[in-house]
N, C-alpha and C positions, 0 to 999 in steps of 0.2 A: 938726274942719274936714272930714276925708273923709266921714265921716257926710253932713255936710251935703251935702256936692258929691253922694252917692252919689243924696242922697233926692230932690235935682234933677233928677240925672239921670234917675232913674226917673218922677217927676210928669211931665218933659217927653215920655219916650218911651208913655208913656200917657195922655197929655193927650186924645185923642181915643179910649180904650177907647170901647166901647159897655157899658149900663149889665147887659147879657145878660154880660160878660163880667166885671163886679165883680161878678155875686153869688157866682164861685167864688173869689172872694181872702175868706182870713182877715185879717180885719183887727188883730185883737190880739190875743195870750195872754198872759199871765203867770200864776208860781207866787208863792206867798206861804209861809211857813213861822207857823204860830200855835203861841205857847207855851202851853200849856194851864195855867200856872201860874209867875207871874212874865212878864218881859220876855228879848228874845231881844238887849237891846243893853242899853249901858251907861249911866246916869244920872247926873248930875250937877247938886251943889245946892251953891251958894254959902252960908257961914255966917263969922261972926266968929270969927277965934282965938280958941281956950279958951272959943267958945261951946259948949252942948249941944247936942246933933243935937236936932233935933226930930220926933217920931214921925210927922209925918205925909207925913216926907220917907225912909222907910225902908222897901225891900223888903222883903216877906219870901222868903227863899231855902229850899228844900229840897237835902239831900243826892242828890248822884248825880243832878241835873233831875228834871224831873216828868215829861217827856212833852212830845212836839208832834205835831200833825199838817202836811202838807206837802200844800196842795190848788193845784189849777191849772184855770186856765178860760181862755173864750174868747170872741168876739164875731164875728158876717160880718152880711150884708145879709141875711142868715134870720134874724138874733136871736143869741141866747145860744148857747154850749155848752153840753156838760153840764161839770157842775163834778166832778173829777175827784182822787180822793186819792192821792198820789204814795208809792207805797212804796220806800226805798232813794235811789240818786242819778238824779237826773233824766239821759236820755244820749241822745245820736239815734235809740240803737233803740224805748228810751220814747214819746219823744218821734210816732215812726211809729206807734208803736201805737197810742197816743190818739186822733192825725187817722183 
């Protein structure tokens, strides 16, 4: 519910930006985590007691993970960012060096 009030409150106090002024707002970023091998969440498949699993319901897992990559991007009124491979944990000072 703050979210919302917050986001109110900001459409309202920039209800009349001029359009010279949204093209320096970023409008979204986000990161994503890809597993380069298997899934990075949990799955789950309904079956009958003392049924068989059925193979087509079965990950396969590797020892010790496989690997991921951790990319981040972005979008304004110019288009795309670049897309961007995150090494480590993402943190504010990351985060300023990207922009």
């Amino acid at each position: 519910k703050a979210h919302v009030q917050a986001r109110l409150k900001f459409a309202s106090e920039h209800l009349n930006n001029s359009e010279e002024n949204w093209v320096k707002v970023l409008y979204w970023s986000d990161e994503t985590k890809i597993e380069l091998f298997g899934i990075n969440s949990t799955c789950h498949v309904w079956k009958r007691r003392n049924a068989a699993c059925d193979s087509k319901n079965t990950i396969p897992t590797t020892k010790h993970g496989s690997g991921n990559i951790m990319l981040w991007g972005c979008f304004s009124a110019k288009g795309t960012g670049q897309l961007r491979r995150i090494r480590g944990t993402m943190d504010g000072a990351m985060y300023h060096q990207i922009l």
